[in-house]
C-alpha positions as CSV (number, residue, x, y, z in Angstrom):
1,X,26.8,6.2,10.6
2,X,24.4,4.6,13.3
3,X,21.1,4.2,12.6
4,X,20.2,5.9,15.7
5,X,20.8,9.3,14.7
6,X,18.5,10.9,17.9
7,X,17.1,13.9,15.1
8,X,13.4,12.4,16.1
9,X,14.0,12.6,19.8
10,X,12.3,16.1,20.1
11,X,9.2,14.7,18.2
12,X,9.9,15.4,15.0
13,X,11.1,13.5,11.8
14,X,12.4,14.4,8.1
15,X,10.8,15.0,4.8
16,X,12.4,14.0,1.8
17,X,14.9,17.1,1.1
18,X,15.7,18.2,4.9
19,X,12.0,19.3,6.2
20,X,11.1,18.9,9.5
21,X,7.6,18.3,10.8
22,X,6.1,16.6,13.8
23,X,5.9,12.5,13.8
24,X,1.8,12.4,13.7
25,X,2.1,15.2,10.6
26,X,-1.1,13.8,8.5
27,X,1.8,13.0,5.7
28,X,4.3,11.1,8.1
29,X,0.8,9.3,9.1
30,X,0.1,8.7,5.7
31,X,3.9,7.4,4.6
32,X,3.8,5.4,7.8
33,X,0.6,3.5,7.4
34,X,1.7,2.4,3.5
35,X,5.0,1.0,5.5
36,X,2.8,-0.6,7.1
37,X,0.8,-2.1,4.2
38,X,4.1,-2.8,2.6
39,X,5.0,-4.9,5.7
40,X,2.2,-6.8,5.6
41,X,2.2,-7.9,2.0
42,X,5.5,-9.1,3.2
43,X,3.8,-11.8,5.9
44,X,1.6,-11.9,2.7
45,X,4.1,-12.9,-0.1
46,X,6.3,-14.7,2.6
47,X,3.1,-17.1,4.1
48,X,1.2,-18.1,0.6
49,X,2.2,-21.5,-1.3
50,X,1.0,-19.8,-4.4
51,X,4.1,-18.3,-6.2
52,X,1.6,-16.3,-8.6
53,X,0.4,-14.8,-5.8
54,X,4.0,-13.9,-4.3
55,X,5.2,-12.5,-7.6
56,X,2.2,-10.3,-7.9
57,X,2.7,-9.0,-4.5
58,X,6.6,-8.2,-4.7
59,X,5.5,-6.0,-7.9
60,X,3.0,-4.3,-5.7
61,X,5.9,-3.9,-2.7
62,X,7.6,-2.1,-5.2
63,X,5.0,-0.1,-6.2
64,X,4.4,0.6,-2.7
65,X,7.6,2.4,-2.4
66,X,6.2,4.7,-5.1
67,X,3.9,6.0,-3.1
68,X,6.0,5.9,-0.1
69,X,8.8,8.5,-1.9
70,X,6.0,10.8,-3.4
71,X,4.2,10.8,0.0
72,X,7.3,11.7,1.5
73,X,8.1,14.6,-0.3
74,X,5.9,18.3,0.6
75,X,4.6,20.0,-2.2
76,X,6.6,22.5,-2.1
77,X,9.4,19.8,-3.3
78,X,7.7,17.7,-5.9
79,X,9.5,19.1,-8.8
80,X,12.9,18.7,-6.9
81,X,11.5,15.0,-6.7
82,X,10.3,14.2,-10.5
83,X,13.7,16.1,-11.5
84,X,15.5,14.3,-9.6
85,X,14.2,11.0,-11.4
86,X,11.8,9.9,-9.0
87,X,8.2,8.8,-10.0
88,X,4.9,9.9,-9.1
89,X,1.9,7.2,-9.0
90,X,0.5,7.0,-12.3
91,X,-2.6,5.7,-13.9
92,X,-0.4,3.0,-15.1
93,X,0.1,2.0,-11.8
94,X,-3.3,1.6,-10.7
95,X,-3.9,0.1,-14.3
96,X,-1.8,-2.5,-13.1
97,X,-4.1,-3.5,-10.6
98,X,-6.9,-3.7,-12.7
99,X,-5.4,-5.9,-14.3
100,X,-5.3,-8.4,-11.7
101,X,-8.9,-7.6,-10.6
102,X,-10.1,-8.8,-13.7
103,X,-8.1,-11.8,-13.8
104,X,-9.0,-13.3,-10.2
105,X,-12.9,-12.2,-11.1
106,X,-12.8,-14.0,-14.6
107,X,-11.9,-17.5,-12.0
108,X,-15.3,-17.8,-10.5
109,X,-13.7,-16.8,-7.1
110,X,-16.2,-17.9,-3.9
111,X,-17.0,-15.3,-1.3
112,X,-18.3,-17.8,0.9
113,X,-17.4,-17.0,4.5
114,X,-15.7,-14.0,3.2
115,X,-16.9,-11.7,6.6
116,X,-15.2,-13.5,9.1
117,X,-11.2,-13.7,8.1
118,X,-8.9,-16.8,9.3
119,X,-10.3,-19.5,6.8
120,X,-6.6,-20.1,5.5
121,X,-3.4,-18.6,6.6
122,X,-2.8,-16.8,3.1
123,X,-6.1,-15.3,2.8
124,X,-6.0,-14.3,6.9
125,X,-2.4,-12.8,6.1
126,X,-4.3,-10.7,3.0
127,X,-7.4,-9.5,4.9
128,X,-4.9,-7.9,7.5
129,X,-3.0,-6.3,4.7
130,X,-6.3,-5.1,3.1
131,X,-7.6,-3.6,6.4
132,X,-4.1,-1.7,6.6
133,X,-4.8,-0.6,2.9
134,X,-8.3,0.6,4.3
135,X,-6.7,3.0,6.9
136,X,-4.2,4.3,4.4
137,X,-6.7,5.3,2.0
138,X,-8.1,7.2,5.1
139,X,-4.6,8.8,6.2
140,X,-3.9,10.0,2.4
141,X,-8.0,11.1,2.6
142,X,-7.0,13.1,4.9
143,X,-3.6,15.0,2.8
144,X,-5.8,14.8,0.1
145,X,-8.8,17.0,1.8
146,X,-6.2,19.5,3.1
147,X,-4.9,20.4,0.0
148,X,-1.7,18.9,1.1
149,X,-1.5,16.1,-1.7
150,X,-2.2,17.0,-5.4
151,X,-1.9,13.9,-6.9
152,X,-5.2,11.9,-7.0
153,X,-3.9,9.0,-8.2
154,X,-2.6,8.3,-5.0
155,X,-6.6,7.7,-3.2
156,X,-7.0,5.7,-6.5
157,X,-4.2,3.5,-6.1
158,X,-5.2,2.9,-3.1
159,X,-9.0,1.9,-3.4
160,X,-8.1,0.0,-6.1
161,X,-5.4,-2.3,-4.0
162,X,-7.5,-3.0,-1.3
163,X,-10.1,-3.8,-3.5
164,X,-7.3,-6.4,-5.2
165,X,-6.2,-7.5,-1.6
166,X,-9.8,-8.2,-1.0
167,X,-10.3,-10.8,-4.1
168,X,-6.6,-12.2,-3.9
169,X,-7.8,-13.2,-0.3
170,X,-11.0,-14.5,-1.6
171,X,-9.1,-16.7,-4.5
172,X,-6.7,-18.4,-1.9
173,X,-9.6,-19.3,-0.4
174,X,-11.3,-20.8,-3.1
175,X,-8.0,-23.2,-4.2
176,X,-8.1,-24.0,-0.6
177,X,-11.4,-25.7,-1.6
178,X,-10.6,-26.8,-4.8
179,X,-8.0,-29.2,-3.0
C-alpha cells in the first residue's frame, strides 16, 4: 500500500476509527501541532551531549504519542479507544514531569540570558520545542473550550511540559557554564 493514498486530496483527513473532518478541524490542529512538538524534541534529544537529557526526552516522545492517539480519536469514539487498550493522559503522566521539574530546580539552574534563545545549540533546540509546546496548549485550549475534549489532563500535560522544556533549556545552559 503506498503512502500516498489521495483520501486528503478533497481537504479532508481521518479520525481514528474512519471519521472524516476537514484538515484545519481544531482537533487535526491540535494532533498536528503535538507532531510537531514531538518532532522537535527529536532535533532536541538528537542535538544535546547530555544523555540524561536525551533519555528523558525519548520518555516524553513516547508520551507524546499518548496524547497524539487520544487527540485523535472524537468523543463520540473514546470508549472504542480505551477498550481497545489504548490510554488516555493521566495524572501519572503529568506527575512524571513533575518530577523532572523538581529535579532540574533543586540544581541551582541560572536564568541568566534566559529571554533571548541561541546561547547553546541544546538549549536553542529546547526553547523551539517549548514554543511549539506553547501553541499546542493553545490548539488543545481551543478543543478544550468547545466542549470537544473532555479530558483535562491533556491542557495539564501540556502546561506542565513546556514549563519542563523551559528549565531543561535553562540547565543546558547552566553546564555550558560550568565547563
Amino acid at each position: 500500500m503506498s503512502i500516498a493514498t489521495k483520501t486528503g486530496d478533497e481537504g479532508l483527513t481521518g479520525l481514528m476509527y474512519g471519521r472524516r473532518v476537514p484538515k484545519n478541524h481544531p482537533r487535526v490542529e491540535a494532533y498536528g501541532t503535538v507532531d510537531e512538538l514531538n518532532a522537535a524534541l527529536g532535533l532536541a534529544r538528537a542535538t544535546t551531549v547530555h544523555p540524561r537529557l536525551q533519555e528523558a526526552l525519548l520518555i516524553i516522545q513516547k508520551d507524546l504519542v499518548v496524547l497524539m492517539g487520544e487527540l485523535a480519536v472524537s468523543n463520540e469514539d473514546v470508549t472504542r479507544y480505551v477498550q481497545g487498550g489504548y490510554t488516555l493522559v493521566t495524572p501519572q503522566l503529568t506527575a512524571k514531569l513533575d518530577v523532572q521539574v523538581q529535579e532540574i530546580e533543586s540544581q541551582h539552574v541560572s536564568f541568566k540570558g534566559w529571554a533571548t534563545p541561541g546561547a547553546t545549540p541544546d538549549s536553542a533546540a529546547l526553547d523551539v520545542a517549548r514554543t511549539v509546546c506553547r501553541r499546542a496548549e493553545r490548539r488543545v485550549y481551543d478543543l478544550q473550550s468547545a466542549g470537544d475534549l473532555p479530558n483535562a489532563e491533556v491542557m495539564i500535560f501540556l502546561n506542565r511540559l513546556s514549563d519542563l522544556l523551559w528549565l531543561m533549556a535553562r540547565w543546558t545552559e547552566t553546564q555550558q557554564e560550568a565547563r
